[in-house]
N, C-alpha and C positions, 0 to 999 in steps of 0.2 A: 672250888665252888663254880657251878655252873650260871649264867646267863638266859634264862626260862623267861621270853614276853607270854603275856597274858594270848595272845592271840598278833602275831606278824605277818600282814596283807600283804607283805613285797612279797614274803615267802609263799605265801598261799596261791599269788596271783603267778607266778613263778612258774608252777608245777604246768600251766597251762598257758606260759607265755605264747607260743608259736603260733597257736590255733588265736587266739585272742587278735595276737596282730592281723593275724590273715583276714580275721571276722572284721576287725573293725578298720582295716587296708579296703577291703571291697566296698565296706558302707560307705567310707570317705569320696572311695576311687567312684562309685553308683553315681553320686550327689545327690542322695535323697536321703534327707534327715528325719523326715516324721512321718507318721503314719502312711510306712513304706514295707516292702518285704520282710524287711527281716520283723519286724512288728507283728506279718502275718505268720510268719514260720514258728517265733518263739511261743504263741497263741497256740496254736494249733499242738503246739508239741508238750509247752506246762498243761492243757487240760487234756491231753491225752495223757499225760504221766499221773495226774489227778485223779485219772476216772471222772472226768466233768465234761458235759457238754460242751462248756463255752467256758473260755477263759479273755477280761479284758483286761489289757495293762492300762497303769495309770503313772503320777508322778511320784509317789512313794507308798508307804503302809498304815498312813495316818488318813490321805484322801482317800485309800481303798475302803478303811471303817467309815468313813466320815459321808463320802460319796454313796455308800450302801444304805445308809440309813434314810439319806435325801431320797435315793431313791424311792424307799419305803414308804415315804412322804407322799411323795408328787405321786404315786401308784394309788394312798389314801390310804394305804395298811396301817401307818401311824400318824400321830398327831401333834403337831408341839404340848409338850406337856403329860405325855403320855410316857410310860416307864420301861428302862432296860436292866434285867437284872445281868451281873457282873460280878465277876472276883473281883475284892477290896484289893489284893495284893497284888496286881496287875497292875503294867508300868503305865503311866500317865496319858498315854495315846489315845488307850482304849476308851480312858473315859472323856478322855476331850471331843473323839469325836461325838458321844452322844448328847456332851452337853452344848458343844457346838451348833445342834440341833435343831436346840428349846426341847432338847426329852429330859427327863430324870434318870440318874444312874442311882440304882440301889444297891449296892455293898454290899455283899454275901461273904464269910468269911470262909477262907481257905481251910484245905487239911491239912494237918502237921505232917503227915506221912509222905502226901504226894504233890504240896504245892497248890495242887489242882481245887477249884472252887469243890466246895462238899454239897455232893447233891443230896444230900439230906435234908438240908436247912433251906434249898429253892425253893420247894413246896408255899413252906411259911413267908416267904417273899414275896408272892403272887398279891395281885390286888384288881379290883378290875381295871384298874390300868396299865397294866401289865399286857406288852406290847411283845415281847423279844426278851430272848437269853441272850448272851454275849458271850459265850466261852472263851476264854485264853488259852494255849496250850505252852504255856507258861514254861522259859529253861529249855522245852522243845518236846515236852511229854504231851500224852494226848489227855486232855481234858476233857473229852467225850465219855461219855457211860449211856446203856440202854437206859435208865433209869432217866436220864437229862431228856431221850426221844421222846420217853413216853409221856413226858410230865409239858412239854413242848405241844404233842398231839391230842393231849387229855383238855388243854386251856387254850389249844388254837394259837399257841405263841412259835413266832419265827425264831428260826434257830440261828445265829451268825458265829461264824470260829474266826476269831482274831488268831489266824497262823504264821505271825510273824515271825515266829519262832520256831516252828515246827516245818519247816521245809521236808519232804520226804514224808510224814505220816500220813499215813491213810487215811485221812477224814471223812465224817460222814455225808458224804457229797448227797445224799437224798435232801440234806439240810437247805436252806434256801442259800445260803452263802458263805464261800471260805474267801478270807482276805489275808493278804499276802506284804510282803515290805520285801527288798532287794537291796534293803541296806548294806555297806559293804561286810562289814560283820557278820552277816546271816551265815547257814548254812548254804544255801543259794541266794550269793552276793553280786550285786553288780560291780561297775566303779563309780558309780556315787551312785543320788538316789532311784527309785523306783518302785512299782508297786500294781497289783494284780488283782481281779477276782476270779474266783471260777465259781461255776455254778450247773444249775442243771434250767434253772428257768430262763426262757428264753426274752421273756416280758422284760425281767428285771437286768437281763444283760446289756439290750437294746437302751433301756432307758440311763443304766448307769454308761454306758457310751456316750449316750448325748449329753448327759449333764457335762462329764468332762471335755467333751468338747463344746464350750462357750454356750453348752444348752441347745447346740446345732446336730441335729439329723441330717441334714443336706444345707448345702454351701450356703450360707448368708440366708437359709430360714431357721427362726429360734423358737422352739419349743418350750423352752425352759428359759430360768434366771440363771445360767452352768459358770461354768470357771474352766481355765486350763488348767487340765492335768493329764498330761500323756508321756507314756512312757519312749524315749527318742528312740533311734534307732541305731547305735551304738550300743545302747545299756543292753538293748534288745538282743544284739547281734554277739554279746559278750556273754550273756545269762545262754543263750542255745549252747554256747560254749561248754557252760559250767554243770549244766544240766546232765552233759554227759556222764558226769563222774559223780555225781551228787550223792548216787545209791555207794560207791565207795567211801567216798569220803566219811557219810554217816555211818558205814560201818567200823570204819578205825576210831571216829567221835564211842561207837558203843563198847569197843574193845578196851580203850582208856579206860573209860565210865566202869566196866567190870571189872577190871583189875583194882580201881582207887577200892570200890565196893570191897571186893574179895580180899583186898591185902594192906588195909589202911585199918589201925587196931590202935587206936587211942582213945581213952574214952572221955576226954577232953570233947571230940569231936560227936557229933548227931550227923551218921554218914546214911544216905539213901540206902534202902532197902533193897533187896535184888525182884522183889515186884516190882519196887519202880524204874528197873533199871527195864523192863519191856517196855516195847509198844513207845519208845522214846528213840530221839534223833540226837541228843544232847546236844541241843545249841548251847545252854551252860549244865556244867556242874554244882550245885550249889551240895556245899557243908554249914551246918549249923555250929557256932561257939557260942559261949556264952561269953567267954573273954574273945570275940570276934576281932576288935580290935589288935589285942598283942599279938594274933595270930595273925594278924596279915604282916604286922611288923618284922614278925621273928622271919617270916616267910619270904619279904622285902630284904631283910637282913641276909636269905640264905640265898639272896640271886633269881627270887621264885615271884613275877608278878601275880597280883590276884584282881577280882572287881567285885565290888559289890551291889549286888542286885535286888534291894536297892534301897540306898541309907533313908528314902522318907518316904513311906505310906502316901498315897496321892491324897488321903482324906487328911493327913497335917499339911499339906504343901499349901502355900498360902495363897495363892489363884483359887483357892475354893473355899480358905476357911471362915470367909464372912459371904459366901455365897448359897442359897438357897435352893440352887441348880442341884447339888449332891446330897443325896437321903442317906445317912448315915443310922444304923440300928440301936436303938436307946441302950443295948446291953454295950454297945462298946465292940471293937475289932481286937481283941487280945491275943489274937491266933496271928492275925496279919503283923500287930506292932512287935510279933517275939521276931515272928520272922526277917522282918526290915531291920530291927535290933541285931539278930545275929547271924544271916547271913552271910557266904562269904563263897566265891565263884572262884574255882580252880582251874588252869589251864586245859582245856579239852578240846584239841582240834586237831586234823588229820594230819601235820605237817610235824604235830612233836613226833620225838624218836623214842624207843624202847630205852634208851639212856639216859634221855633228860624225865619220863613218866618212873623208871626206878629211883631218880634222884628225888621227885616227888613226892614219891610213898615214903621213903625213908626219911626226909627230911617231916611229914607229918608223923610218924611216926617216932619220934625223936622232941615235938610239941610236949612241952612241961608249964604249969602255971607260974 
């Protein structure tokens, strides 16, 4: 019996120890911690790998939602009170930062097929309050459709990609803004936290800079009500590191991800289709059960960690459920609550070996009620 973590950062960090020490040996050896070089170099080089004009680091992927929105704000594009449509089944982040706000998040329900919010149902979400979409790209697939641009350009509504997940895809950078997390977990992780925009506007770059820094433009004058949030120069000097290898990495994440598709034959399990296996970076693999639970057991049993993404709907979670802040759909989220019910996140990172991924398949493969 094999030994399989869900995801091992000593290992992963591992593959790149040398260059890391060396990166983060000069920051130490420089003595300048914040908004310094390497600050400037990791910028320049995530929104040239982007296709984005500008890219600004911040202190995680929660002030990058959270900070874009304000921005939105103090620009006058939005308004407290004013609405952001949203995947229901997106992790909790997303919608904190809009209600962090004073905006409304409205709940859209997901597709069974791809995770991804169903741009079918946006449409009927619109109201004239309706300010902004929200996309997630959700596991690490891209949540973007023509259909999402048009209906964004048709109502005048700003587009924001919550890519916390999707390191590496191509986003629709014409969009007004992509936001980023460098949680250590990610595809492109730091060593602790961190977080990014990129963009193409340069209004909204400027001002999301100043908000994070204390709402200053220049030294001790304030613009804004801001807060810190800056990305240091270490996390900085570590992510240029990792950046290198990013595009391999998510190609072995894809290679897994195909094989589980192509060679995992139980009908126990609801496995992703090989459409969804494009145009994805797999930050996770999710399989659907309906006995979810025995399966992660028998799985814990066979030496094989798993996670689940994610055991509670943000609309049951109780920070919201006597709160007025979140519009939930009179018909109910039944796509969202099968999903958070049976869920279940497979091992998919570049560090497993061709031997512990066969003992995977076969050990699913071998799943009886």
């Amino acid at each position: 019996m094999m030994d399989i973590k869900y995801l091992e950062l000593k290992k992963v960090t591992a593959v790149y120890a040398d260059e890391i020490h060396e990166a983060v040996s000069d920051v130490i050896n420089g003595g300048w911690y914040l908004q310094g070089a390497s600050n400037r170099q990791f910028e320049q080089q995530y929104a040239k790998y982007c296709h984005a004009k500008y890219c600004v680091g911040c202190a995680n992927g929660l002030d990058a939602l959270t900070l874009t929105l304000r921005s939105f704000i103090e620009l006058g594009v939005m308004h407290q009170g004013d609405e952001v449509i949203v995947p229901a089944n997106t992790y909790i982040a997303t919608i904190l930062a809009i209600t962090e706000n004073g905006l409304r998040a409205v709940l859209v329900e997901p597709r069974l097929d791809t995770f991804q919010i169903d741009d079918s149902l946006i449409e009927s979400a619109i109201t004239p309050r309706t300010r902004c979409v929200m996309l997630v790209n959700l596991y690490g697939k891209n949540a973007y459709s023509p259909k999402i641009g048009e209906l964004c350009e048709r109502y005048n509504l700003k587009l924001v990609i919550d890519n916390a997940q999707g390191h590496g895809l191509i986003n629709n950078q014409s969009s007004s803004v992509v936001c980023h997390s460098f949680y250590p977990g990610k595809n492109l992780g730091a060593l602790g936290d961190g977080g990014a925009i990129t963009t193409h506007d340069k209004t909204l770059a400027e001002t999301f800079r100043t908000i994070a820094n204390y709402g200053s433009s220049r030294k001790y004058v304030f613009d804004y009500c801001g807060r810190n949030s800056r990305l240091d120069e270490i996390q900085a000097a570590v992510l240029s590191v990792k950046l290198k290898y990013l595009d391999a990495d998510n190609d072995r994440r894809c290679e897994i991800a195909l094989r589980y598709i192509k060679e995992v034959n139980n009908p126990l399990l609801t496995m992703p289709t090989l459409d969804y296996w494009q145009d994805n970076v797999y930050h996770i693999f999710p399989v659907l059960c309906k006995q979810r639970d025995d399966l992660q057991k028998y799985l814990a049993d066979k030496g094989i960690q798993t996670v689940i993404h994610y055991p509670i709907p943000p609309h049951k979670q109780r920070c919201y459920t006597s709160s007025d802040a979140l519009v939930i759909p009179a018909a109910g989220l039944p796509i969202t609550e099968q999903i958070h019910r049976e869920e279940l996140s497979l091992p998919c990172n570049p560090v497993l070996t061709d031997e512990e991924v066969d003992y995977i398949i076969s050990t699913l493969n071998d799943f009886r009620s």
